[in-house]
LUMMARVEX-993450 format. One line per 3 residues: number of its first residue (from 1); for each residue x, y, z of C-alpha. Coordinates in Angstrom, 2 decimals. Layout:
% LUMMARVEX-993450
NUM	X/Y/Z | ...
This chain:
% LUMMARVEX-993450
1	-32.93/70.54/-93.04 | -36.44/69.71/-94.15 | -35.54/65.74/-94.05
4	-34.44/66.20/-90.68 | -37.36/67.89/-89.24 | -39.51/65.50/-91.42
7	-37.74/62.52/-90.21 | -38.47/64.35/-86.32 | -41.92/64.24/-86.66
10	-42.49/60.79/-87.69 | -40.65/59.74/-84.29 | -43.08/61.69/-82.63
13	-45.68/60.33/-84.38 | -44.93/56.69/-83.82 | -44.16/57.35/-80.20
16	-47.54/58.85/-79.63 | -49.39/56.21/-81.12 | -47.32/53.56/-79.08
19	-48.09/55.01/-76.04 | -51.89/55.30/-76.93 | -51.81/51.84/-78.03
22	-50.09/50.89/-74.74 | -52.77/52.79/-72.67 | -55.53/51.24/-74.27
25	-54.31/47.97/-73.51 | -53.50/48.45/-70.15 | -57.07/49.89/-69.54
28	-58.29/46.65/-71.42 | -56.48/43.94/-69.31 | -57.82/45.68/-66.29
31	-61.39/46.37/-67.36 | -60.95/42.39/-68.17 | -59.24/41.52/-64.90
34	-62.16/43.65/-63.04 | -65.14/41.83/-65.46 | -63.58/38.23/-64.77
37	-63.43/38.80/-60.72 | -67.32/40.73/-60.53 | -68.27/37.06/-62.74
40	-66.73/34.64/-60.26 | -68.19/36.61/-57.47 | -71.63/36.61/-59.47
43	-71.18/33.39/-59.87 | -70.35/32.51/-55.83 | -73.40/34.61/-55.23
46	-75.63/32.01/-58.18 | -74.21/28.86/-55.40 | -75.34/30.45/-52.35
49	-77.96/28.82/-50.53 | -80.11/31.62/-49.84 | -83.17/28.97/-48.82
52	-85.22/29.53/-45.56 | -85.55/26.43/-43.41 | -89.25/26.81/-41.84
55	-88.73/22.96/-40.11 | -86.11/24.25/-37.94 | -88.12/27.20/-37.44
58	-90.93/25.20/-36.04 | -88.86/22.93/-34.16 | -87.50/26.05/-32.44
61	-90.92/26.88/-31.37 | -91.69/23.30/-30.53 | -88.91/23.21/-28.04
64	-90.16/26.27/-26.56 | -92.02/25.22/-23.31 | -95.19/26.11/-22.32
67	-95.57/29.34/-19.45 | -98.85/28.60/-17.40 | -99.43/32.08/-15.40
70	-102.45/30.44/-13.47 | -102.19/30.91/-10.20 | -103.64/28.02/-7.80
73	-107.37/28.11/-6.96 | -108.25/26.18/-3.73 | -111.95/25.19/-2.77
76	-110.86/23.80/0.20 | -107.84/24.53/2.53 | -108.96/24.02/5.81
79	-112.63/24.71/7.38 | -111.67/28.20/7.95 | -109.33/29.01/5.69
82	-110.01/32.84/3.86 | -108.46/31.39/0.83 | -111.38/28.66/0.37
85	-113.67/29.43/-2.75 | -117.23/28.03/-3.26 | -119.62/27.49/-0.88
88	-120.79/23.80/0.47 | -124.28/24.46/-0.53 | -126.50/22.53/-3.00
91	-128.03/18.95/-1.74 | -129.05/16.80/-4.26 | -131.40/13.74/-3.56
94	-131.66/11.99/-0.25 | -130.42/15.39/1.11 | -131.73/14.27/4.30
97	-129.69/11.39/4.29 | -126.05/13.42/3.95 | -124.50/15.25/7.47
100	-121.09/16.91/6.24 | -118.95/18.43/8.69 | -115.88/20.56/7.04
103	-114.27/21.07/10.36 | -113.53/17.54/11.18 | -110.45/17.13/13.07
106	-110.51/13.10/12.08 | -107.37/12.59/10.52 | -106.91/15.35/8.22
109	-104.47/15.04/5.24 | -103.10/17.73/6.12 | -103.38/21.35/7.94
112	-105.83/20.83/10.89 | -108.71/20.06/9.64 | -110.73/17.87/6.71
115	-114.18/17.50/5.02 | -115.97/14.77/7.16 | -119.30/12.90/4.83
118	-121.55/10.56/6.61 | -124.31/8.88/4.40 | -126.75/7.38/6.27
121	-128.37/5.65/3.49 | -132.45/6.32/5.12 | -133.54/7.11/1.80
124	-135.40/10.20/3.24 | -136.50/11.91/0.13 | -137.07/8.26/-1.59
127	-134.09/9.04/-4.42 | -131.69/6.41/-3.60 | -129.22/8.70/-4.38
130	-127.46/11.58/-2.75 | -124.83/13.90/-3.45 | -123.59/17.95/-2.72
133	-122.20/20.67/-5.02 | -119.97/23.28/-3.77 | -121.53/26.65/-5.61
136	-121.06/30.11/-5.68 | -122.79/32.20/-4.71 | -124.51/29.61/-2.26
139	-127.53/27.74/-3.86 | -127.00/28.59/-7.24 | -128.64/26.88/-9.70
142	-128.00/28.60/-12.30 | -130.53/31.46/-12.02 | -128.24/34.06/-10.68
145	-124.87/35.43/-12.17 | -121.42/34.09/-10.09 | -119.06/31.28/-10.30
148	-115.34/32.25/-11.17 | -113.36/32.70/-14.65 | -110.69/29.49/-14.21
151	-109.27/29.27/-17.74 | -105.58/28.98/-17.27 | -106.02/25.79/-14.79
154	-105.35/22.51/-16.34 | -106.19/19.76/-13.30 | -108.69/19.95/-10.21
157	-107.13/17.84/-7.57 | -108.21/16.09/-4.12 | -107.86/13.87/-1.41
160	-109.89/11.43/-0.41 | -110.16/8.36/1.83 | -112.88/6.37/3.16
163	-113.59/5.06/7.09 | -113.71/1.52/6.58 | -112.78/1.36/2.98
166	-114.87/-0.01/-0.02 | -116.95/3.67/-0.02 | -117.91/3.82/-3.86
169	-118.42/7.43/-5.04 | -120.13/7.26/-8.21 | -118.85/10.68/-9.35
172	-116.62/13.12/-8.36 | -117.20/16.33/-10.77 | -117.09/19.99/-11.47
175	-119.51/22.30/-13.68 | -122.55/21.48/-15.45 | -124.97/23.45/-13.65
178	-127.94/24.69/-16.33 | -130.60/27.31/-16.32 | -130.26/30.86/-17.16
181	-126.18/31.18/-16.41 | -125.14/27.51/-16.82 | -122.22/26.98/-16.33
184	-119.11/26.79/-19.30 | -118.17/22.91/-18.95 | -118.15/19.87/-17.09
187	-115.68/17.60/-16.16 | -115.35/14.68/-13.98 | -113.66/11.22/-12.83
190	-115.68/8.22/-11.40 | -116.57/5.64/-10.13 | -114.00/5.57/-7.22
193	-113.70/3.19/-4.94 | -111.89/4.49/-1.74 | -110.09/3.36/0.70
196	-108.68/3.74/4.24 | -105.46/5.66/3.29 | -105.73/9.17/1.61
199	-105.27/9.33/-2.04 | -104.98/12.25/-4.15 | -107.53/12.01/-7.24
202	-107.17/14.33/-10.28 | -109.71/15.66/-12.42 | -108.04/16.39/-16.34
205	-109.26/20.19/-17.72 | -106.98/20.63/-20.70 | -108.92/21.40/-23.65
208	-111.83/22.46/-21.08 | -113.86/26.00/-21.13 | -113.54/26.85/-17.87
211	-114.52/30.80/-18.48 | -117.66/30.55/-15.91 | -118.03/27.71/-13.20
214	-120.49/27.77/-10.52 | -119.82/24.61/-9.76 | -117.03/24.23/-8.37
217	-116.49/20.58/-6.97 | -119.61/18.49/-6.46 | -119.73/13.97/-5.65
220	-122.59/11.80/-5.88 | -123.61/8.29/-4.81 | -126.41/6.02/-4.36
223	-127.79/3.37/-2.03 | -127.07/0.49/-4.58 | -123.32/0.57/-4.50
226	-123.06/1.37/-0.99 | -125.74/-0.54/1.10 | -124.98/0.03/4.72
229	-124.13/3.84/3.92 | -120.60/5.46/3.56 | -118.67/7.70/5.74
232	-115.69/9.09/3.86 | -113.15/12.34/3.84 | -112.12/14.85/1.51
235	-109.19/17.82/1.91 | -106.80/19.95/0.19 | -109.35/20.19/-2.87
238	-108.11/22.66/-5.23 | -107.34/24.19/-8.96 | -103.93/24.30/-10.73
């Protein structure tokens, strides 16, 4: 009786510490199995390119194109256009020599009207020169606050032709009126020599400060380069 039960409990015995053995086992194949995946995906993680491109980047924003918002800015429309800015005002030299009439139905470019220039060449004032600045307010020399804020506008163009042909304007220009409120910047294309078909001129501003002009157009010439005078047109003179 007391083998038997003996005999019993070493069965139970062995199958308890079989089926321990087989759980422990078990639990280390998986914790293995679970170790061995979490490395490979460590290790897919270690290969990733996780590197930020800042070329492309730029090159995105390169491609990007510029938005201008600025809106266009004429001096000169027609002779009574409400949408003209600056005022036909400041004579420079042989002012006496210069009669400008900005209602001259002679041919405009377009609209119905143009900017008619006859220099007489008299040499009135004894300068040898002449020439006019559009201003604003009128007169302004630079001793009273006004001109407008054109930052935004890249170009001033115009058209312009002469009567005869050969007319040599020595400068067309904007800005660089001085004194107490000079103006921001000046800018300007020249000589020109015209002729008897209109042609549009353009005056480059990129890169110019354009945050107070007074001056808004302005063209001067002398007696040298045009001897027996000069009678020439200007129209559609604006901003963009």
């Amino acid at each position: 009786m007391k083998r038997s039960l003996s005999l019993t409990l070493l069965v139970i015995s062995g199958l308890m510490l079989f089926s321990i053995a087989s759980c422990g086992g078990s639990n280390e194949r998986q914790y293995s199995e679970e170790f061995n995946a979490e490395s490979d995906q460590n290790a897919q993680y270690a290969k990733a390119d996780y590197s930020y491109d800042y070329e492309d980047d730029y090159a995105m924003e390169e491609e990007v194109p510029a938005v201008s918002s600025f809106k266009a800015f004429p001096v000169y429309t027609d002779g009574r256009s409400p949408d003209n800015h600056y005022i036909l005002s400041g004579y420079m030299g042989d002012y006496s020599d210069v009669k400008i009439d900005i209602s001259s139905f002679d041919n405009p470019y377009s609209g119905s009207t143009c900017i008619k220039t006859v220099y007489s060449n008299a040499i009135s004032q004894g300068a040898r020169w002449c020439g006019v600045y559009w201003q604003s307010p009128a007169n302004n020399w630079g001793d009273r606050k006004g001109g407008y804020d054109l930052t935004g506008a890249t170009k001033l163009t115009f058209w312009a032709r002469g009567e005869n042909g050969g007319e040599r304007i020595e400068e067309f220009k904007l800005g660089g009126i001085t004194g107490l409120y000079p103006d921001s910047d000046i800018a300007g294309i020249g000589p020109v020599l015209l002729t008897t078909d209109w042609k549009q001129y353009e005056i480059d501003l990129r890169g110019k400060d354009l945050s107070y002009i007074s001056g808004g157009f302005a063209w001067a010439t002398n007696l040298d380069v045009n001897p027996d005078g000069a009678t020439f047109y200007l129209d559609d003179i604006r901003y963009e």
